[in-house]
C-alpha positions in Angstrom: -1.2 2.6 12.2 0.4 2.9 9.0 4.2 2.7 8.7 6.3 5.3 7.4 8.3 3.3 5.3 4.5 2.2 3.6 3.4 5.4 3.0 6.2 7.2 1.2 6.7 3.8 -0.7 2.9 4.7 -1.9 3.0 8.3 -1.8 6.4 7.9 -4.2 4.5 5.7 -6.6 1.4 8.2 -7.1 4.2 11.4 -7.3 2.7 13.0 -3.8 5.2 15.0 -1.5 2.6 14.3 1.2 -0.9 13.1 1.6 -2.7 12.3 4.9 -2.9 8.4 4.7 -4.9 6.1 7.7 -5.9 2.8 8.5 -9.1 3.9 6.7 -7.8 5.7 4.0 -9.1 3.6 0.0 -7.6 4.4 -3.2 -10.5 6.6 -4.2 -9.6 8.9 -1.9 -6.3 9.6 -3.0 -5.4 12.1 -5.6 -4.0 10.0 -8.7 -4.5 6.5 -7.1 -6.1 4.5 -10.3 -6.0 1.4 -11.6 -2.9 1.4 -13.0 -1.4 3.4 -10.3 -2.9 0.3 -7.9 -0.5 -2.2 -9.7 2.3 0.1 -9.6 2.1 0.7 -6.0 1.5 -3.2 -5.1 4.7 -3.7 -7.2 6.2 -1.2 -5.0 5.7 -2.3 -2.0 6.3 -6.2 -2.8 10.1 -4.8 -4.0 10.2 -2.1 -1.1 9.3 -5.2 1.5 10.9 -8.4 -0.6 7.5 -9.8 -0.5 4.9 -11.5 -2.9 1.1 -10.9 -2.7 -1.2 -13.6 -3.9 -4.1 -12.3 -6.1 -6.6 -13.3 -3.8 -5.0 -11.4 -1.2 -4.9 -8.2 -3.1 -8.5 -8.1 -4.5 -9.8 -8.7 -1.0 -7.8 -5.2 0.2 -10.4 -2.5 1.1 -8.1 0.4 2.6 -4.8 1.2 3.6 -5.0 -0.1 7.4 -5.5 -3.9 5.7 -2.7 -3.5 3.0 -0.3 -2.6 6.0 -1.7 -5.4 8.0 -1.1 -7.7 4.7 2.4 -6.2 4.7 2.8 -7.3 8.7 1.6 -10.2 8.3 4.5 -11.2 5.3 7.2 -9.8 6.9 6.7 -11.6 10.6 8.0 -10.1 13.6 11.1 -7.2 13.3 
């Protein structure tokens, strides 16, 4: 399930009041969400989180569901 905090961080980013965003949801799908959008957004999240994303671990990113999981993963247990 994708966090709030996640999505408006992305939905900010790409200028969206709202946009229906799941696990499954890819950047293709979303209005707006390009490739320079996609670097905008990773920025965004890795200041909105205090994290860092390796390359590696962004290029291997399919949807939204896995950059959450990423995000999880970074930030250990609340």
């Amino acid at each position: 399930m994708i966090a709030d905090r996640l999505k408006k961080t992305i939905l900010r980013q790409l200028e969206l009041d709202d946009w229906e965003v799941t696990d499954e949801t890819t950047a293709s799908e979303v209005p707006g969400w390009d490739s320079l959008s996609h670097v905008k957004i990773i920025t965004a999240v890795e200041s909105e989180y205090k994290i860092r994303f390796q390359t590696m671990e962004i290029i291997r990113l399919k949807n939204i569901g896995q950059l959450q999981s990423l995000v999880d993963k970074k930030i250990g247990p609340g």
